[in-house]
C-alpha positions as CSV (number, residue, x, y, z in Angstrom):
1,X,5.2,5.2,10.3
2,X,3.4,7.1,7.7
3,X,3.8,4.1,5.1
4,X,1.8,1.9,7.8
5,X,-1.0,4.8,8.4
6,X,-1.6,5.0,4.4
7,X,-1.6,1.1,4.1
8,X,-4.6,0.9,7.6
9,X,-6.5,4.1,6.5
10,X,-6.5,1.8,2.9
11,X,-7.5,-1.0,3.8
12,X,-10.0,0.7,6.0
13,X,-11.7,2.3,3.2
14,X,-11.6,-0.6,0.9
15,X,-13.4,-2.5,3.9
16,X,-16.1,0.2,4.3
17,X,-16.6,-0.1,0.6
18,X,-16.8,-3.6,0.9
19,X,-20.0,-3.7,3.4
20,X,-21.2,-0.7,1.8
21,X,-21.9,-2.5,-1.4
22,X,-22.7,-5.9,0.0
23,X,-25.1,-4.7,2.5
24,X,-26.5,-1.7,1.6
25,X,-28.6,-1.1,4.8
26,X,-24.7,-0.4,6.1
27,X,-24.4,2.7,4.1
28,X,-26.0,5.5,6.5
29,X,-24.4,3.8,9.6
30,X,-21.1,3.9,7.7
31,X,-20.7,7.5,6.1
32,X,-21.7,8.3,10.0
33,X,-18.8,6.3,11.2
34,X,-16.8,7.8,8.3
35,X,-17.6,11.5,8.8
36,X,-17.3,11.0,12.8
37,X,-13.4,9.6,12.2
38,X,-12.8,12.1,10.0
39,X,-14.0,14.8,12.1
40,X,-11.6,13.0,15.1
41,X,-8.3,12.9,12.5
42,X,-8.4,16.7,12.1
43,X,-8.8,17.7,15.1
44,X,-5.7,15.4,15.8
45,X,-3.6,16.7,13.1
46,X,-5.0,20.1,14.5
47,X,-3.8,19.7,18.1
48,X,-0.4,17.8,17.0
49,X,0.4,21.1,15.4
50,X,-0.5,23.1,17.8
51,X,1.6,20.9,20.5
52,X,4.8,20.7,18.3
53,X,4.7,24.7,18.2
């Protein structure tokens, strides 16, 4: 499960990258959608550990 979560959260990034450097006008819209999913991911990581507790 993890391997599959490192292999989408790749491919993820390397798309991002991808639009960000073929159309630059993505870039603010991007890092927004970046910082918002990270954000998201560690408050999930936060309440998983919580839960298994």
């Amino acid at each position: 499960m993890t391997a599959i979560g490192v292999v989408v959260a790749l491919t993820a990034c390397a798309f991002g990258a991808f639009l960000a450097y073929a159309y630059p006008a993505l870039r603010e819209p991007l890092g927004v959608a970046v910082s918002i999913a990270g954000v998201l991911g560690m408050l999930t990581a936060l309440i998983v550990s919580i839960w298994r507790r």
